[in-house]
Structures are given as C-alpha cells and as structure tokens.
N, C-alpha and C positions, 0 to 999 in steps of 0.2 A: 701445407703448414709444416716448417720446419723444426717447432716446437714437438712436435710428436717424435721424431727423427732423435733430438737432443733428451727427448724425456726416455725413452727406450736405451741409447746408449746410458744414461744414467742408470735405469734400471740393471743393464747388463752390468756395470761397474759396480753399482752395490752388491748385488751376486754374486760375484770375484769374491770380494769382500768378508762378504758370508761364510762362502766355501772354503775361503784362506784359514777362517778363524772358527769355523764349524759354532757359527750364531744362530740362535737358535728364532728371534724377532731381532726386527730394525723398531728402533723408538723414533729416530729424527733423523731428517736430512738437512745441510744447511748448506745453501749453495749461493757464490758469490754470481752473480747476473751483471754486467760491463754494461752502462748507459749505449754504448758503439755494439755490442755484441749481434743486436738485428734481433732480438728475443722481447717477444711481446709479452710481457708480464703476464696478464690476464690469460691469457693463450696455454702459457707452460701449466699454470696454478690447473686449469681443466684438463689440459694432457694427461697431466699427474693423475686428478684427481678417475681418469678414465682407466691409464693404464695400469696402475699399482692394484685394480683389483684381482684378485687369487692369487698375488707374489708376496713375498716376504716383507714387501712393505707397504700391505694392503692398510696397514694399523697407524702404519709411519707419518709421521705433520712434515711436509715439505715445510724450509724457510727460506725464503728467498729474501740474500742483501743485495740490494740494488749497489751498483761502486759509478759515482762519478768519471765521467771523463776527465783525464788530465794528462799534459802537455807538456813538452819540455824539450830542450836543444839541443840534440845528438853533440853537436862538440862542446857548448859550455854548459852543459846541464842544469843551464837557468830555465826558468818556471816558465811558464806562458799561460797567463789567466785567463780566466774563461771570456771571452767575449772581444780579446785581443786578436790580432792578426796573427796567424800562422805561423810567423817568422821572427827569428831572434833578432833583437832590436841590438843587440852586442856584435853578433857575427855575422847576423844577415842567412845566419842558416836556417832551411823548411824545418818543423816543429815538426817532431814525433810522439806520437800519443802514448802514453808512455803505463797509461793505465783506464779500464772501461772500456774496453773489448773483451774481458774472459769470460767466463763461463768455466767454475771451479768448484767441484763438492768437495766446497772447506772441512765439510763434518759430516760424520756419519757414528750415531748413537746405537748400539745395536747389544741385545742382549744374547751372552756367551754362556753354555753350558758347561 
C-alpha cells in the first residue's frame, strides 16, 4: 500500500515545518487528494490514523479534499468535459489533464511558542 509511503512523507513534511517554526502542536492537516492521484481515500484516512501515533500530530484531524479530474487542450486551452472524448474538437489535439492527479498539504494548522 502506497498510502503508508505518502502518509510518512507527509509526516516528514510536517516535521520540516515544525522545526522551521519551532511549533510546539499541529492542530490540522488539510490535504488536496487528485480523483487520478491512485490514493485510496479510506486507505490514507487509517495510515494517518496508524502512523501520527507518538508524533507531533498524534492530536492533529487530517482533512482530506478530494479535487476532480479535469481536462483541457495543451494548444487551445479549451475545457474537455467530463465524459467527452480526449481530444480537442477545435485542434484535434490529446487532452491533458490539467488537474486531479496531486496530492498537496494545502494547510497545516500548528501551534507556535
């Protein structure tokens, strides 16, 4: 399970974080999760909930926002709706997914001494 893997780097990232700004608790994580990303929702939510115990954000509410996939035409930067074919109906160009693959700790609430 890859979600162990991304929820440990998360941990190491908050710890950065910590150390940069000599924080004394994390209160909250909020982390954008890409529909494309390959991250099983349920999966991360028990990683979390496994590995935050004896660290700094043993206390901390993960939030995870889910981000739709979305699409669009590397040359004319028109949209490609959900359920459309792949390819710009204008240029004929493959459609790039343009968002709903990341995986980004948008926020991190943490309290500073």
């Amino acid at each position: 399970m890859h979600e162990y893997s991304i929820v440990q780097s998360l941990l190491d990232r908050v710890q950065v974080e910590v150390d940069a700004r000599g924080a004394v608790a994390v209160h909250r994580l909020r982390v954008k999760i890409g529909e494309f990303s390959g991250v099983e929702i349920e999966l991360l939510k028990s990683a979390y909930d496994l590995f935050r115990q004896r660290t700094i954000c043993e206390s901390a509410e993960l939030d995870l926002v889910p981000v739709a996939g979305r699409w669009a035409c590397p040359s004319c930067q028109r949209t490609i709706r959900r359920g459309e074919i792949l390819r710009c109906i204008d240029c004929d160009a493959p459609a790039k997914l343009i968002e709903g693959s990341e995986i980004i700790l948008e926020r991190l609430e943490m309290e500073v001494a």
